[in-house]
Structure formats: structure tokens, C-alpha cells
C-alpha positions in Angstrom: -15.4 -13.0 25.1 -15.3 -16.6 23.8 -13.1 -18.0 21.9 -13.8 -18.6 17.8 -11.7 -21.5 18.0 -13.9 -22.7 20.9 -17.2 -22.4 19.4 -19.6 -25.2 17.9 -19.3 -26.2 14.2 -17.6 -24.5 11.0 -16.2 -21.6 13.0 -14.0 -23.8 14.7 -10.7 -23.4 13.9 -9.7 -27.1 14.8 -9.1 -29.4 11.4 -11.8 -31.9 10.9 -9.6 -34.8 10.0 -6.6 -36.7 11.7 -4.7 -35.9 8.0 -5.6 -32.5 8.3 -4.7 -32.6 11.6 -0.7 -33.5 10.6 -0.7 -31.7 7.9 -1.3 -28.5 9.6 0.9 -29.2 12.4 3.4 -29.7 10.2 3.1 -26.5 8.0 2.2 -24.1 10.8 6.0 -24.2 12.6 7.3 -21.5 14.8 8.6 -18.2 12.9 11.9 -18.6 13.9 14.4 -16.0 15.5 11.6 -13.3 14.8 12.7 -11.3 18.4 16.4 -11.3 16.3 15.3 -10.5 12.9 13.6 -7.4 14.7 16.4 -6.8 17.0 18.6 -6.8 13.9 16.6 -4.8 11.8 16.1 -2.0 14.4 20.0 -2.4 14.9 21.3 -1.6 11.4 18.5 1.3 11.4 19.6 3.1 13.8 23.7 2.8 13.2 22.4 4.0 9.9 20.8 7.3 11.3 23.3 8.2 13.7 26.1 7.9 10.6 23.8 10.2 8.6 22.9 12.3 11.1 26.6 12.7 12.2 27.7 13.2 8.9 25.1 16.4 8.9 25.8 17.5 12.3 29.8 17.9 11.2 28.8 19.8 8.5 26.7 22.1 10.1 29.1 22.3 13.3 31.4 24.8 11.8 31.1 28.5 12.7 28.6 26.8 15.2 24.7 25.5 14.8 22.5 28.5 14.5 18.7 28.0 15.3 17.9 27.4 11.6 20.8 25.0 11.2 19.4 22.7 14.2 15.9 23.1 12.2 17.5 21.2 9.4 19.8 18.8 11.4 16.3 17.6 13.2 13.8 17.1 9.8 16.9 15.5 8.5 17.0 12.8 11.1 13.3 11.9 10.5 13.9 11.8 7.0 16.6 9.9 6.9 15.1 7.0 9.3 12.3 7.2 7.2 14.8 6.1 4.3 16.3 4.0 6.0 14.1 1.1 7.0 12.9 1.1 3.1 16.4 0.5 2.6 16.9 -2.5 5.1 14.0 -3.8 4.3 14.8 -3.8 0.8 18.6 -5.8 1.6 16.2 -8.2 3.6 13.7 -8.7 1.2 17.1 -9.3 -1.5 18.8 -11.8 0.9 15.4 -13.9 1.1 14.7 -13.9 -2.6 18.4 -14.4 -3.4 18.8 -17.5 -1.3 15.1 -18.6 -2.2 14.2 -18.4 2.0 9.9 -18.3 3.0 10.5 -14.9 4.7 8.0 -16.1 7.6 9.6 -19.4 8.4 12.8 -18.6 6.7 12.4 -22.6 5.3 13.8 -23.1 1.7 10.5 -24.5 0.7 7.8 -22.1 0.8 5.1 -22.5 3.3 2.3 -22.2 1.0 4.0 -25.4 -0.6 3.5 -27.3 2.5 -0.3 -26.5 2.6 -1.0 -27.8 -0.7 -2.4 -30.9 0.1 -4.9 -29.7 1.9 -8.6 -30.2 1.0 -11.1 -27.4 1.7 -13.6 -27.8 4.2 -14.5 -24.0 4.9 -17.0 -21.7 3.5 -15.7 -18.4 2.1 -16.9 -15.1 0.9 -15.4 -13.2 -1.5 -16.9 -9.8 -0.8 -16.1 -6.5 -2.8 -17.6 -3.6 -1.5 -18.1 -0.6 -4.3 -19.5 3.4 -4.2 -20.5 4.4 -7.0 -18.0 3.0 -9.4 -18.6 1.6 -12.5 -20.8 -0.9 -12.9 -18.9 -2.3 -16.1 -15.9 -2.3 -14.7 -16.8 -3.6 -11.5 -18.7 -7.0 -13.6 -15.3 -6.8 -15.9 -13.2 -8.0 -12.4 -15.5 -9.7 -11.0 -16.2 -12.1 -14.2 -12.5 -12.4 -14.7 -11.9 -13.7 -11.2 -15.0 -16.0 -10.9 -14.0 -17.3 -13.8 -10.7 -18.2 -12.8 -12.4 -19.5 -9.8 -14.9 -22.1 -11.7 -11.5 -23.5 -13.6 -9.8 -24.8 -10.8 -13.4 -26.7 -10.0 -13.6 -25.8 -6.2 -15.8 -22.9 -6.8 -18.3 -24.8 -4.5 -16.9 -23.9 -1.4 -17.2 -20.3 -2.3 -19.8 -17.5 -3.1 -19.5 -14.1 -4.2 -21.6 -10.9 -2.6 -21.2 -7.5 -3.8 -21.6 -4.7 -1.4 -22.7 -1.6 -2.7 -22.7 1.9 -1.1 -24.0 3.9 -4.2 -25.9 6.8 -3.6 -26.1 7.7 -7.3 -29.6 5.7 -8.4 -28.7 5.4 -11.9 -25.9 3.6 -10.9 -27.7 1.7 -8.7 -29.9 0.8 -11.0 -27.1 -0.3 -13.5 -25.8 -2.5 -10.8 -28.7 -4.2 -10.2 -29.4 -5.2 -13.7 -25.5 -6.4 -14.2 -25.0 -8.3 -11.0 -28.1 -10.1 -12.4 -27.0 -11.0 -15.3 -23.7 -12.2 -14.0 -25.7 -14.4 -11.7 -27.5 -15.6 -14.3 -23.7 -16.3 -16.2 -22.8 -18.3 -13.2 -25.8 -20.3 -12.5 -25.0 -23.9 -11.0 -21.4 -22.5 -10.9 -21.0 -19.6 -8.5 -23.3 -18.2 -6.2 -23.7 -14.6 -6.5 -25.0 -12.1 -4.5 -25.6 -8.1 -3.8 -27.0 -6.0 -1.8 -27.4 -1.8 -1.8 -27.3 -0.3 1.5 -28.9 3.1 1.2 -26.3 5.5 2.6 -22.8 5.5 3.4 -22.5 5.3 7.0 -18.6 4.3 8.3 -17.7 4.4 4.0 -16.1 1.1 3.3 -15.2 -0.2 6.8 -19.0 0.3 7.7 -20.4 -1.3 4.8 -18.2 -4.5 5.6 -19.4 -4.6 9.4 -22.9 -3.9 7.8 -22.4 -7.3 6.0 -20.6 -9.3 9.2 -23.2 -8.4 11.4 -26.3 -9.8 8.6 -24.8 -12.5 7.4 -20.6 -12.5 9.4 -22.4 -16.6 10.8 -23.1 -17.7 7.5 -18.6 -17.9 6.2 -16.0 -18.9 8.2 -13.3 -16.4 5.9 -13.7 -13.5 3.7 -11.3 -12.2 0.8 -11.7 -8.7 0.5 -11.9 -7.3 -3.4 -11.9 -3.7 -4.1 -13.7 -2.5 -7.4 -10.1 -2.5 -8.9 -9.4 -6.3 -7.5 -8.4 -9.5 -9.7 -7.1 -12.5 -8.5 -6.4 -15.7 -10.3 -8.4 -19.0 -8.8 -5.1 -20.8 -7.5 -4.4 -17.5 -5.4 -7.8 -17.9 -4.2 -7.2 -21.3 -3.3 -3.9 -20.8 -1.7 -5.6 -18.3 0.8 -8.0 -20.8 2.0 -5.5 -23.4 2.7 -3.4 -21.5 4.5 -6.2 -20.0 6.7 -7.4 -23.6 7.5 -3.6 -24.4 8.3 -2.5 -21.3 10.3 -5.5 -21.3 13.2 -3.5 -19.0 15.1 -3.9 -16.7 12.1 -6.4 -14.0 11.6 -5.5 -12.6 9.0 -3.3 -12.5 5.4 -2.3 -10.1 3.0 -1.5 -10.9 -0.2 0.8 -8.7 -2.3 -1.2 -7.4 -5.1 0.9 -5.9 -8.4 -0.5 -3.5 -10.3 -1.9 -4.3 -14.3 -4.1 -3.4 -17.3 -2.4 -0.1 -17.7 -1.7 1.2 -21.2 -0.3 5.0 -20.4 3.4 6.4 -19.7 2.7 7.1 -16.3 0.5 3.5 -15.3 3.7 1.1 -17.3 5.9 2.9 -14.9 4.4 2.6 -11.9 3.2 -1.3 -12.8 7.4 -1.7 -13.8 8.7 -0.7 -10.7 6.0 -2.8 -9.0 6.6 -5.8 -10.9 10.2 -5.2 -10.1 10.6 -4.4 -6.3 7.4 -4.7 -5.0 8.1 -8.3 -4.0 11.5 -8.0 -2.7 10.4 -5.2 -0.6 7.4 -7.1 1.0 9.5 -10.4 1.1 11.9 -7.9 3.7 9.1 -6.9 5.6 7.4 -9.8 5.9 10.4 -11.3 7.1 11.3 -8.8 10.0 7.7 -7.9 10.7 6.5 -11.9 11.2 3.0 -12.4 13.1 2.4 -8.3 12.8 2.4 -7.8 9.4 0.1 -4.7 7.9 -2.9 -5.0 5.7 -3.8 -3.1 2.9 -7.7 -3.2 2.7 -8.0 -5.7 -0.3 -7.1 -8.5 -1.6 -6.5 -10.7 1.5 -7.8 -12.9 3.6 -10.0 -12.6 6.9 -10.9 -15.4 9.9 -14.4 -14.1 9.8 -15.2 -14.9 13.2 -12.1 -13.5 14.9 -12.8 -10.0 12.6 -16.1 -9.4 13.5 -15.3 -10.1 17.7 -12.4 -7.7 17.5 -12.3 -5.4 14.9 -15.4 -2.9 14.5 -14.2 0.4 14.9 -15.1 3.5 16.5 -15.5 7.1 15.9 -12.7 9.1 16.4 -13.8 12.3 18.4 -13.6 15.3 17.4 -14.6 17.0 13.6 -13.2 16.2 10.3 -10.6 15.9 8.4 -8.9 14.4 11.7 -12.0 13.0 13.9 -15.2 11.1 12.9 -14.8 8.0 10.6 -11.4 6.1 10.4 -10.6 6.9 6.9 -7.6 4.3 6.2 -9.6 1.1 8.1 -7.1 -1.2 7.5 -4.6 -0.3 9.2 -6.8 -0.2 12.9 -8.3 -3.4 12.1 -4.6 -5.3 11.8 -4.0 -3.6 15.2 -7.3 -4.6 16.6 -6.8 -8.2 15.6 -3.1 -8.4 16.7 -4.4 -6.2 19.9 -6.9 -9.3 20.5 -4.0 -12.4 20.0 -4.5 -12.5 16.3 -1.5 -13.1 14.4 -1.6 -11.1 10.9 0.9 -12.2 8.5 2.2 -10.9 4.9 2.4 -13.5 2.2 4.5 -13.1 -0.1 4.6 -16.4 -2.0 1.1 -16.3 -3.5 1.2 -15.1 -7.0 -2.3 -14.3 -8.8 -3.4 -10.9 -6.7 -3.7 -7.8 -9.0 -5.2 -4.6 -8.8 -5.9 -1.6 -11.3 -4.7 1.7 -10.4 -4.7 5.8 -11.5 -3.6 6.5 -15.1 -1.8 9.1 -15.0 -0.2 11.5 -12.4 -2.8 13.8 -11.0 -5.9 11.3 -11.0 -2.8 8.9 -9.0 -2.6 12.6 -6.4 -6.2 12.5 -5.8 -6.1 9.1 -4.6 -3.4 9.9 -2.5 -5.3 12.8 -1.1 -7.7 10.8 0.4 -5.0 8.7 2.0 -2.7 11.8 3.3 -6.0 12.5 5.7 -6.5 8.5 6.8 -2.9 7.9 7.9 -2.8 11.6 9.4 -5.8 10.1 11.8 -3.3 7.2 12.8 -1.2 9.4 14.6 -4.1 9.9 17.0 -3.6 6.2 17.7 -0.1 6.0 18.6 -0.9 6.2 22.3 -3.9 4.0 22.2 -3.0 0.8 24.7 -2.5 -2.6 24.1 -1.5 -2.1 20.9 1.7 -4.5 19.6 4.8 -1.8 18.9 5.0 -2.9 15.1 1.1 -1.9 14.9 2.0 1.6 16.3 5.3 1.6 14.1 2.8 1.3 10.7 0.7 4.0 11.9 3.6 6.3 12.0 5.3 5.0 8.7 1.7 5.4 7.4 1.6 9.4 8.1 5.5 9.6 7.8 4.6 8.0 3.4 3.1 11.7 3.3 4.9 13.9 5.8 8.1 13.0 5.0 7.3 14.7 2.0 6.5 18.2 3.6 10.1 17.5 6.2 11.7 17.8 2.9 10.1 20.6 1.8 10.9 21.9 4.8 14.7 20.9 5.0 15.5 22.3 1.0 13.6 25.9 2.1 15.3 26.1 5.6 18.7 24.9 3.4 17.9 27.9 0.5 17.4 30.5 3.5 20.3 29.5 5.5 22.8 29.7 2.1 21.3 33.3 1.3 21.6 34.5 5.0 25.4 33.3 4.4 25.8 34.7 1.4 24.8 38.0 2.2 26.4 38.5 5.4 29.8 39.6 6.1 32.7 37.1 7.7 33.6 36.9 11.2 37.3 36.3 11.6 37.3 37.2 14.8 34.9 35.9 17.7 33.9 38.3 20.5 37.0 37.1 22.7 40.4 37.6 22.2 42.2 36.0 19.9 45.5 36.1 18.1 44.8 34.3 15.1 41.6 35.3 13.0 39.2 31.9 12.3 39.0 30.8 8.4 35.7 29.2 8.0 36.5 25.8 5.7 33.8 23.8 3.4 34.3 20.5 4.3 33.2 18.4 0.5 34.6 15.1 1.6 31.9 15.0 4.5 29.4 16.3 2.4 30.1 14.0 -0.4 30.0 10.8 2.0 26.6 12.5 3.1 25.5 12.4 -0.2 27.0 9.1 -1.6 25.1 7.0 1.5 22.3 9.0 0.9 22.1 7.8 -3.2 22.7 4.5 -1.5 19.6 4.3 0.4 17.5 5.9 -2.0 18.4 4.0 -5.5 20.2 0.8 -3.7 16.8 -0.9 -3.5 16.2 -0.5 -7.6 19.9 -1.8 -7.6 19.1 -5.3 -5.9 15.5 -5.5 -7.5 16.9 -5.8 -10.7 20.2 -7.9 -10.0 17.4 -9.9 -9.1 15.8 -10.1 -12.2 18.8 -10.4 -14.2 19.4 -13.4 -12.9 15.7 -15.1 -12.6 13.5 -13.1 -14.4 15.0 -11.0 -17.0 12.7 -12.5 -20.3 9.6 -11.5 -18.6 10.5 -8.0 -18.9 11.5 -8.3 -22.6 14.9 -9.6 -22.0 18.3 -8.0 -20.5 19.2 -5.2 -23.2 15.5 -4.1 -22.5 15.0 -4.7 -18.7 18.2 -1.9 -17.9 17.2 0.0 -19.9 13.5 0.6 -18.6 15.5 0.6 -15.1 17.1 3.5 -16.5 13.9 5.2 -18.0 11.9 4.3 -15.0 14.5 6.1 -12.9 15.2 9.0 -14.9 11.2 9.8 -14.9 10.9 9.5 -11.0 13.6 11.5 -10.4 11.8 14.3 -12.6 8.1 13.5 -10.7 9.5 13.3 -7.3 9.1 16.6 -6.4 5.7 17.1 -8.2 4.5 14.4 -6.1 6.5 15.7 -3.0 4.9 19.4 -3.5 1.4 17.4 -3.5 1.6 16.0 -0.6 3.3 18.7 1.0 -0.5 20.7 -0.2 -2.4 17.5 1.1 -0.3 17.5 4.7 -1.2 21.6 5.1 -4.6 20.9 4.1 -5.6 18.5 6.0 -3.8 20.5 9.3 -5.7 23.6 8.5 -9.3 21.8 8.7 -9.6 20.9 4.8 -11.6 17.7 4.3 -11.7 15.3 1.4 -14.4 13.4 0.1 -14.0 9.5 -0.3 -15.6 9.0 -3.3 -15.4 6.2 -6.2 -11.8 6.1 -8.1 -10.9 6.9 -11.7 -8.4 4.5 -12.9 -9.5 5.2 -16.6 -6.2 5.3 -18.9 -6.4 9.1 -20.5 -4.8 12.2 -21.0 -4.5 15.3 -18.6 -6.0 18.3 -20.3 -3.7 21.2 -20.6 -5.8 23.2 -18.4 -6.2 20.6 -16.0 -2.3 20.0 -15.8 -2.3 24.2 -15.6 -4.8 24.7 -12.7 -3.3 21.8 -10.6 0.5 22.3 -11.0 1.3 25.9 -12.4 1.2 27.1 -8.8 4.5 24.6 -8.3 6.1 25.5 -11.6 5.8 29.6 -11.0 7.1 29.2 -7.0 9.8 26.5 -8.5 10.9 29.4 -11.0 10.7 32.2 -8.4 13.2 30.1 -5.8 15.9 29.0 -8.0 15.7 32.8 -9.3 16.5 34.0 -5.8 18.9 31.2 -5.3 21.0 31.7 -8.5 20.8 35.1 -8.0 22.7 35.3 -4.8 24.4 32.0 -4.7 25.0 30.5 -7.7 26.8 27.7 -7.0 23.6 26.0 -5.0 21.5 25.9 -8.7 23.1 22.6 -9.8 22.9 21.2 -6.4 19.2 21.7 -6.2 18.6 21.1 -10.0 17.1 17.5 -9.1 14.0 19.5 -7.4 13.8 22.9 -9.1 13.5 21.2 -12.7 10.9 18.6 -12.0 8.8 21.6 -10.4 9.5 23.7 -13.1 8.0 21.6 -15.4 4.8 20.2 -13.9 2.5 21.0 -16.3 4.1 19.4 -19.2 5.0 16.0 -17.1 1.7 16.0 -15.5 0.2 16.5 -19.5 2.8 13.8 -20.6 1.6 11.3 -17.9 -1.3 10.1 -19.4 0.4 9.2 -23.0 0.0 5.8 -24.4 2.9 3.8 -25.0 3.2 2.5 -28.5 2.0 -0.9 -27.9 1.0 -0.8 -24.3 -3.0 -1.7 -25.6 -1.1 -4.8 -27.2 0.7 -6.0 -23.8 3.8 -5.4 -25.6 5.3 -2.2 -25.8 9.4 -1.5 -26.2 10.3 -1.0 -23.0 8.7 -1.3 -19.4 7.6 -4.5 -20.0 6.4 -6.9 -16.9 6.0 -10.9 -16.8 2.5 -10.5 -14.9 0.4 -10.3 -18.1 1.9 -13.5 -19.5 1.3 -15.4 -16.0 -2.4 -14.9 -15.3 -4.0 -14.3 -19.0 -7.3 -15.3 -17.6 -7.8 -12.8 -15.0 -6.2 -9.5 -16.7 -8.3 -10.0 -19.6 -11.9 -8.9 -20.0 -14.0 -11.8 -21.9 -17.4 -11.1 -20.1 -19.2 -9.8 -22.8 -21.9 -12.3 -23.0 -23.0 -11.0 -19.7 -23.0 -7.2 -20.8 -24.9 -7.7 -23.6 -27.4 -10.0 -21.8 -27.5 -7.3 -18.6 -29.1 -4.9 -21.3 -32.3 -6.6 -21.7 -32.4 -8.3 -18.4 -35.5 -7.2 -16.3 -34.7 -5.2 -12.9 -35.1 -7.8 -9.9 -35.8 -7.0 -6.4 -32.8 -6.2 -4.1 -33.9 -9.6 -2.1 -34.0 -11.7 -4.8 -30.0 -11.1 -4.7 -29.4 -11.4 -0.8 -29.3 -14.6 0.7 -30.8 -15.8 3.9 -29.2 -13.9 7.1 -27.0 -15.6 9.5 -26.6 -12.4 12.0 -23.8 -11.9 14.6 -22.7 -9.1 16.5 -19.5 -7.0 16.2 -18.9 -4.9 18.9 -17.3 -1.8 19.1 -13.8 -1.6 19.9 -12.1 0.6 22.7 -9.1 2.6 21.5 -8.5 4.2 24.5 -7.4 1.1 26.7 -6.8 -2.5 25.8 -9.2 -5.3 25.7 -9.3 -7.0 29.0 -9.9 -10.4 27.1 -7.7 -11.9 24.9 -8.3 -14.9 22.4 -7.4 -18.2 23.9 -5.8 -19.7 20.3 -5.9 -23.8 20.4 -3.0 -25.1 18.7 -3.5 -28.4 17.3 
């Protein structure tokens, strides 16, 4: 397979210029001591583990491990690895922020910096596809990003196509008459296109090949928008330059924070975002280097190097776990780093947002659909030629959901073990002789170490995130006073959801084992309430089963009720914080309520508010246009289908300059 950087024209990676030419040799430098930033990483891991699990097998050991007991001591282990590289990552992530480090070249001046100077020459896309969403909504983002765009005055080098997949006609028929009135907006500023493609084949990860293999000649880079997707012109910007300036580079992710929420349940999540989002990408970008992840959206592609090496296949088999690869992104990142790619997480471009669920259970459906695509992964783990970090994300992928169902599994094999105790009657004596009878002995200083690293892994990264932000950041979240003490509230309330959300993915996991399939449908990130019914149907099976175990357990050992209160009391009242989810903060609408207040709104006014409606109104009187009218000449390519049984015999050949 040829080389993109070898072929005629545009596509080339080479720089055009001899300024070009030093500037990119001197921002693309080596990432340095990446083999010992792994090496380290994987070090403290795994000292980390054996402590914790250790710590559990001593207090297990005495009166000797039973069957059940070894059950425990295993799902513990996973668990507790699980935990522990979002904890490393998280002192990483606070080490390169703290000291102000570019966690890819570990340089005190961000890269991105360096790349600055550099003039765009390249022709990019900014493609969102969409399935039946809301064809408001969907002109609401894409105005307030193509605005953005026009301001910085290099809109030129860009144009804008909109891929639909809607198979509902009246929505169809709404986007048509939208996306030409936002053409119309934009006219001698933006080019805008759309097209419909009359079925869904390969969902969103067959609608983008659809479009690389039409028109994949015609751009040398594509930023990928979902329906929920704003980002500001200068982020825009920043992507290209450091595309043009990283040749070895296929692809890179962008950290997108969460905005535009008004309700209890959307300020939280978009608070903890805000606040250790970034220090937790920053530590994996850092350890993670030229195999970074990507998230499906709001990044960057080399357009030439995705469509040679990334088209997917069908898995074999039936759904949920065979047929169409569900979470695409992930496979593509390993395709592209598979072919010689490097993929890379920035974390030093501000600007990327995206919209998300309102309130709990619309935020569970969306990770429904998400518990089957990284369950899929783990079909892929032996797939070869695939870089170790690439087969490390597809685990961590399916471990997000089942870690959820080990823990399930750890507190129920935990409850049945301390009634099996407490209703049978003491051994003193073994089977052998023995002169002095043996006095079993609780052991609470293990178990309280257990416990205390434990807390440590779980709340140290909220710990750093907002020493952090104490010391840099603390008036964009309303000042000090108010920044602890939405810590505090935003702690106290995932405490109370954790097991809601750990009993719904502990559902999703089963279903999606027993043959249960999901269908990928168009999100609902509107702000309202839960229904009391709704909240009922979805979550009273939890709350009754909650009630029913901590009877049992309080009945027979009472002592283990407090211990377990952190799980039994969130289950016990799903209904009401499910219902409670979707209130409005006083103020929220405003962009200032009391407390969970984040900086992002004040940065990037331009893109997080709506101020298209001059091209609302005019889409209601605009006459329907032809579908071609709206598609632009083709510039076909092919994108073949990639093997993920063995690994491509051909790799890139990258030409440094």
C-alpha cells in the first residue's frame, strides 16, 4: 500500500515551504522517556495491586480461604487494578499540571505553542454525522461553531458537510430545509454541505466511510462533530496546525468538557468534568504518548491515512456481540496505530465542548448502548498486530462497565459469606489433634489499611483536582468558599448514585451476555424532569432487592449494616434520586447558579450560546432543495476493509522532514 506521505499533491504530508519546513522540525521533537513513563506507570500499578490484594488475602487467610472467599479475593484484584490506573493516572495528570509540563513532550512550553506560527495550507472537513436528531439542535451547534470559525477569518480553508442517517422522513425533510438556510447564512463565508444516505448501514462508522470513499480525495483532514459537538474557531485552528506539524501523526483527540446544562444531575456531572477531566487526560496522555485513545468526536483525522487503514469489518457472529462494531472509535485508533500511525491526546487545546444527558436515566440509556460496544472489544484482544496500549483500552473499555457487575459480585459473595459465618457454629478444634483449641481473631488494623488505601484511590483524584484549582483556577468556579463546597456536594451525591449507576450496568452487562440487543438510536440530551413513573418502572426493581438484602443482613449480622450503608442507601432510594436528577438549579438557565459553577461558560461565550435565530426563522419559509444541490462534486477513493484477524503485512513508510 503506498504511502500518504508519498503521494502527489495536497495529501502529501511534506510542508510546502522551507519556513514550514523548520518550523515543524522544530515542534515535532521526540516524546521523550515514553518506554519509562510506561514502565513506571505499569510499576506503581502493580505494587499497588499486590499491597491491596495482600491486604485482602490476610484477611481472608484466617480459619483458611474457602471457595467463596477465593471468589472474592479474585473480583477484588480486578477491581482494584481497575482503580488503580485511574489513580496513577490521576497523580500523573497532577504532577504535569502542577509543574505546567506538555504531557507529550514533557517541555514547559506547550507544544501547541510552538505550532502557532504556522500558516494553513490544508483543506479540512468538518463533518458531523447525525440520525435522526434534532434538526434545531443540530443547526443550533453547528451555527455556533461556524460562527466561531468565520471570526478568526480562516474559515476559507475549511467547509462544513453534514451527514445524515435519518430514516424518519419528517425529519429529513426538516433537515433539508435548515441546512439550506444555514447555507444560505453562510454564503461567501462557509461552505456548507449535506447529504442523506437512505439507510443506516455500519450506523455512524459506516456513514463516515460512506463519505471518505465519495468525496475522502477532495480534504486532506477531517474533525469529527457529533450532533452534541461545539468547538470554538481557535480550537479549530489549533487542530490543523498541529496536523500539518506532526506528519507522523494520524490522528488527535481533543478533550471535550461537557456544557449547556441547567439540571442537578447535568451541573454535576459538567463540575466534575470541568474539574478533573483535564488532569486525568493530561496523566494519560502523558504515559500513553503516540497510542493515545479516541473518543469518536471532536478530533482530528489525516484523511488519507484513515481511509487506507481504518474501514472496519463485521464482526462474526449475531448481535448484541457480532455484526457492526458498535463503539468504532476505539478499532479505528488501533487500526491506525496497527498501520504506523501515531494517535496522540491533546490536552492543551481549549474550545472542544459537548452536550450530554440531563438527568440520570436518559445518562443510563446512553451508557446502554456503550456497555454492548466495549463488550465487542473484548473479541479483539487477540487480534494481531495490534500495539499493547490499543488492546489495554479495549479491556479498560469493557472493564468502565464490568467492573461494575465484579462489585456487585464481590458485596453479594461478601453478604453470603458473613451470613454463612454467622449462622454456623465455631470450630475450636481442627480434625487433628491439638492441645490448645484455635480462637478465630478479627484483624481491624488490616482491614482498616484495606480500607483507608482504598478511599485513597477512589477520592485522591478529586483531592488533587481541586488543590489544583485552588491554586489556578478557583474564581472560575465562583471563588474558594464556593469551589469546596460544590466538591463536597458533588461528592456527597455520587456517593448516593454510585450504586444506582453500578446496579445499571450490572443489568446492561447481563443483558447484553444473555443475547439482549440495543438499538443505536439518536440521543436525548434535553434538560427535564423524570416522571415519577418513569423513575418507578426503571429503578423500583433496585430499591425493593436493596431493601430485601440489608433486611437479611441486619437481621443476622447486624454489625455489617453500617459497613454496607454506602450501597444499600443509594439503592434504596433510586426512585426519588433518579426523580431529583432532572431538577433545575436555581439559576443554572442564568450560567450562574450558587454552587457547581464552571469557568468554561465564561471562556467560549460564542460557541455555548445559541444566536442562530435568523436562520430558524428564515428555514421556515425556505423552499425544499434537491439533495444535490447540497453535495459537492465527488472526489472518490477507496477504503478497504481491514483484517482483524492478522496484521497488515504493510506498514506506512512515515517521511520525517
Amino acid at each position: 500500500m503506498v504511502s500518504p506521505s508519498a503521494r502527489p499533491g495536497i495529501m502529501s504530508g511534506t510542508p510546502t515551504s522551507s519556513s514550514e519546513q523548520r518550523l515543524v522540525s522544530k515542534a515535532t521533537p521526540h516524546l521523550p522517556w515514553l518506554a519509562a513513563r510506561r514502565g513506571l506507570m505499569a510499576l506503581l500499578v502493580a505494587i499497588t495491586v499486590m499491597l491491596g490484594a495482600t491486604l485482602m488475602w490476610r484477611i481472608l487467610l484466617p480459619g483458611g480461604i474457602t471457595v467463596l472467599q477465593g471468589l472474592i479475593l479474585a473480583l477484588f484484584t480486578l477491581t482494584f487494578t481497575w482503580i488503580a490506573i485511574g489513580f496513577w493516572s490521576a497523580v500523573a495528570g497532577f504532577l504535569l499540571m502542577l509543574f505546567d509540563r506538555d504531557p507529550l513532550t514533557l517541555a514547559r512550553r506547550p507544544r501547541v505553542e510552538e505550532e502557532q506560527d504556522l500558516s494553513i495550507t490544508r483543506r479540512t472537513v468538518l463533518a458531523m454525522p447525525i440520525h435522526n436528531e434534532s434538526p434545531r439542535h443540530v443547526i443550533a451547534a453547528l451555527s455556533a461553531t461556524a460562527r466561531s470559525l468565520i471570526a478568526t477569518g480562516e474559515a476559507h480553508h475549511f467547509e462544513l458537510f453534514v451527514l445524515s442517517d435519518s430514516t424518519d422522513d419528517d425529519v429529513a425533510r426538516r433537515e433539508v430545509r435548515e441546512m439550506t438556510a444555514l447555507r444560505e447564512q453562510f454564503k461567501d463565508q462557509l461552505t456548507v454541505h449535506y447529504r442523506r444516505r437512505h439507510g443506516n448501514q455500519g450506523r455512524k462508522a459506516g456513514n463516515l466511510a460512506e463519505f471518505c470513499r465519495r468525496w475522502g480525495n477532495r480534504y486532506d483532514y477531517m474533525v469529527v462533530l457529533d450532533a452534541d459537538s461545539r468547538m470554538t474557531g481557535e480550537a479549530l485552528l489549533t487542530l490543523v496546525r498541529a496536523m500539518q506539524a506532526r506528519p507522523a501523526v494520524g490522528l488527535i483527540q481533543t478533550v471535550p468538557l461537557p456544557v449547556r446544562q441547567v439540571t442537578l444531575f447535568g451541573r454535576l456531572a459538567q463540575f466534575a468534568s470541568s474539574l478533573y477531566s483535564p488532569m486525568l487526560a493530561a496523566g494519560q496522555s502523558g504515559w500513553q504518548g503516540d497510542a493515545a485513545n479516541y473518543w469518536g468526536h471532536n478530533a482530528i483525522l489525516r484523511l488519507a491515512a484513515f481511509t487506507a487503514h481504518a474501514g472496519l469489518p463485521t464482526l462474526p457472529g449475531r448481535p448484541p456481540l457480532g455484526g457492526d462494531i458498535l463503539s468504532h472509535d476505539f478499532v479505528e485508533a488501533a487500526l491506525l496505530r496497527r498501520a504506523g500511525w501515531e494517535v496522540q491526546l491533546e490536552t492543551r487545546i481549549p474550545g472542544s465542548f459537548e452536550e450530554m444527558p440531563g438527568n440520570l436515566l436518559d445518562y443510563a440509556r446512553r451508557d446502554r448502548r456503550w456497555t454492548q460496544g466495549n463488550l465487542q472489544h473484548l473479541r479483539l484482544l487477540g487480534a494481531s498486530g495490534l500495539h499493547p496500549l490499543n488492546r489495554l483500552h479495549f479491556l479498560m473499555g469493557a472493564l468502565a462497565f464490568i467492573s461494575s457487575l465484579l462489585w456487585l459480585c464481590i458485596l453479594l459473595a461478601g453478604s453470603l459469606d458473613a451470613l454463612l459465618i454467622a449462622r454456623s457454629e465455631p470450630d475450636y478444634f481442627g480434625s487433628g489433634a491439638q492441645l490448645f483449641p484455635y480462637w478465630p481473631k478479627a484483624q481491624p488494623e488490616l482491614i482498616a489499611t484495606l480500607l483507608a488505601i482504598t478511599a485513597t484511590l477512589l477520592f485522591g483524584p478529586k483531592l488533587l483536582g481541586l488543590i489544583l484549582a485552588l491554586g489556578r483556577r478557583a474564581s472560575g468556579y465562583g471563588g474558594r468558599v464556593r469551589l469546596v463546597a460544590s466538591v463536597v456536594l458533588e461528592t456527597a451525591v455520587a456517593i448516593l448514585m454510585a450504586p444506582i449507576m453500578m446496579a445499571f450496568h450490572s443489568a446492561f452487562v447481563l443483558g447484553v451476555l444473555t443475547g439482549t440487543n440495543v438499538d443505536w438510536g439518536a440521543q436525548d440530551r434535553d434538560s427535564r424532569m423524570v416522571s415519577w413513573w418513569e423513575a418507578l418502572r426503571h429503578t423500583a426493581p433496585f430499591a425493593l432487592l436493596a431493601t430485601l438484602w440489608i433486611g437479611l443482613i441486619h437481621w443476622q449480622v447486624p454489625t455489617l449494616t453500617w459497613w454496607l450503608s454506602p450501597v444499600w442507601v443509594g439503592l434504596a432510594l433510586a426512585p426519588l434520586l433518579v426523580r431529583a436528577s432532572g431538577l433545575r438549579l436555581p439559576g443554572a438557565s442564568r450560567g450562574e447558579p450558587l454552587l457547581l459553577t464552571t469557568p468554561e461558560a465564561g471562556l467560549a461565550p460564542d460557541v455555548l450560546v445559541d444566536a442562530n435565530s435568523g436562520a430558524l426563522e428564515a428555514a421556515e419559509t425556505t423552499t425544499l432543495s434537491p439533495f444535490s444541490t447540497l453535495v459537492p462534486q465527488e472526489a472518490p477513493t477507496e477504503m478497504p476493509t481491514q483484517s482483524l484477524e492478522r496484521a497488515s503485512l504493510t506498514r506506512v513508510g512515515m517521511r520525517r522532514p
